[in-house]
C-alpha positions in Angstrom: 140.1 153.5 159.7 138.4 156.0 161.4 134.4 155.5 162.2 131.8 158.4 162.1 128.4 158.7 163.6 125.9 160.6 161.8 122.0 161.0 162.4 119.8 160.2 158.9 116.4 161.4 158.8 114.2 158.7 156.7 110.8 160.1 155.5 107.9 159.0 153.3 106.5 161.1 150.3 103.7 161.0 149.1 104.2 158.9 146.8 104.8 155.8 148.8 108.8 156.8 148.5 111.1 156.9 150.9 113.6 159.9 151.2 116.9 159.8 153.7 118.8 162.9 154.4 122.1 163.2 156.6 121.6 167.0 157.6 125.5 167.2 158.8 126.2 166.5 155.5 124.6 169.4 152.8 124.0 167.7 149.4 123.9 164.1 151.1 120.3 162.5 150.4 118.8 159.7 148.8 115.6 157.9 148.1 114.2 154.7 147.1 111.0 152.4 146.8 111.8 150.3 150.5 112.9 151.8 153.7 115.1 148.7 153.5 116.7 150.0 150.4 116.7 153.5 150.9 118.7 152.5 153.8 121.5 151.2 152.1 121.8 154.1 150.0 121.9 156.5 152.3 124.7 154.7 153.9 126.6 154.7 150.3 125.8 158.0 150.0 127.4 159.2 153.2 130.4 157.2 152.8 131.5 158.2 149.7 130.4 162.1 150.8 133.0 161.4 153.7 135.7 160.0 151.5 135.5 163.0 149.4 135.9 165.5 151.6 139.0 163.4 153.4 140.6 163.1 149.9 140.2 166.8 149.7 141.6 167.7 152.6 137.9 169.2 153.9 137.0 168.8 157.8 133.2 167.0 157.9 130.7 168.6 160.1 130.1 167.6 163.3 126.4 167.1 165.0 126.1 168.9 168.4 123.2 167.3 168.8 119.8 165.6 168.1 116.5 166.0 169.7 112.9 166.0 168.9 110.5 168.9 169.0 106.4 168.6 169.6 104.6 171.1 168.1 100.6 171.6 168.9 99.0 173.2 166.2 
């Protein structure tokens, strides 16, 4: 078994919801009513978006890199 490491972005809308997104991954996001929650089903979500592509013979991106950027504005 073969383990991945990808970078999840977790947000909160307006709302009150929270939102996860795996930007290596296009299509992979989620959202739910807890951070808690959301979590876990971002995790799902990435795992069976990795599984597909494997069973489809499709490479999976692969981050260069994460950093954050300050902005004055």
């Amino acid at each position: 078994m073969k383990t991945f490491q990808f970078t999840v972005v977790v947000e909160r809308d307006e709302d009150g919801r929270f939102l996860a997104v795996c930007p290596a991954l296009p299509g992979c996001y989620t959202e739910g009513e807890t951070e808690a929650e959301t979590r876990e089903l971002i995790e799902d979500a990435v795992r069976l978006h990795v599984e597909d592509r494997r069973s489809r013979g499709e490479p999976n991106s692969q981050e260069l890199g994460v950093y954050t950027v300050g902005i004055a504005v």
